[in-house]
C-alpha positions as CSV (number, residue, x, y, z in Angstrom):
1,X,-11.0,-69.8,-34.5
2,X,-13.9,-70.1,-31.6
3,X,-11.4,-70.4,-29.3
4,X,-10.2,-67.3,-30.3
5,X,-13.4,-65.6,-30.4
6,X,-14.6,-67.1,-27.0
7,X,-11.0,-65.4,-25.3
8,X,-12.0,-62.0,-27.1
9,X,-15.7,-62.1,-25.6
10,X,-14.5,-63.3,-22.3
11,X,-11.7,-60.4,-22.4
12,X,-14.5,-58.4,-23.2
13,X,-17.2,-58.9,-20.8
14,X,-14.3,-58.5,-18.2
15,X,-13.1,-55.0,-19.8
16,X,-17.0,-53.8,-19.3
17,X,-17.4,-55.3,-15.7
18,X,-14.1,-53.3,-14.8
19,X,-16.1,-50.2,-16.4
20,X,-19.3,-50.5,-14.8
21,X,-17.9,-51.3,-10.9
22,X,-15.5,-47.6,-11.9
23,X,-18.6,-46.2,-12.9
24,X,-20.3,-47.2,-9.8
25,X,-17.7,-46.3,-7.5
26,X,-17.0,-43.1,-9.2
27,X,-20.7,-42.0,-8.7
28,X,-21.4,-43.2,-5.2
29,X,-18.1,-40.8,-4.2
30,X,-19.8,-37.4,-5.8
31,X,-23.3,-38.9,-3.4
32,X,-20.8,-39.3,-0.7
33,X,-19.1,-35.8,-1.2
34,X,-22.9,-34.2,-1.7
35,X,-24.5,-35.3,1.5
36,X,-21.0,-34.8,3.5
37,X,-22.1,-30.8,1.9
38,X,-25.6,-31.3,3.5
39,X,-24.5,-32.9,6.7
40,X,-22.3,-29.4,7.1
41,X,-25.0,-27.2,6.3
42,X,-27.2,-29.3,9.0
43,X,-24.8,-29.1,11.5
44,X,-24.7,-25.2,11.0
45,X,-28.8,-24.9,11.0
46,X,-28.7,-26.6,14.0
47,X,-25.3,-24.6,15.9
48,X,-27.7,-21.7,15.1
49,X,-31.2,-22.8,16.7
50,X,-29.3,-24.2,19.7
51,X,-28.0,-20.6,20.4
52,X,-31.1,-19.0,19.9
């Protein structure tokens, strides 16, 4: 029976590690995709000043 419940919890804290690191990876792609958005609005500002 501990056995048993020592499989489940290490099942478990596996299960939530797999979460978190999607989590994480999932959120530092939208940060990624944001400041690619920024980097092409820069490089606009900038085309601009130069051919003022």
């Amino acid at each position: 029976m501990k056995k048993d419940l020592l499989e489940y919890i290490k099942v478990a804290s596996f299960v939530i590690m797999a979460f978190s690191l999607f989590v994480i990876a999932w959120n530092s792609s939208k940060e990624v995709s944001y400041l690619q958005g920024i980097e092409a609005h820069l490089s606009g500002i900038f085309e601009a000043l130069n051919n003022l």
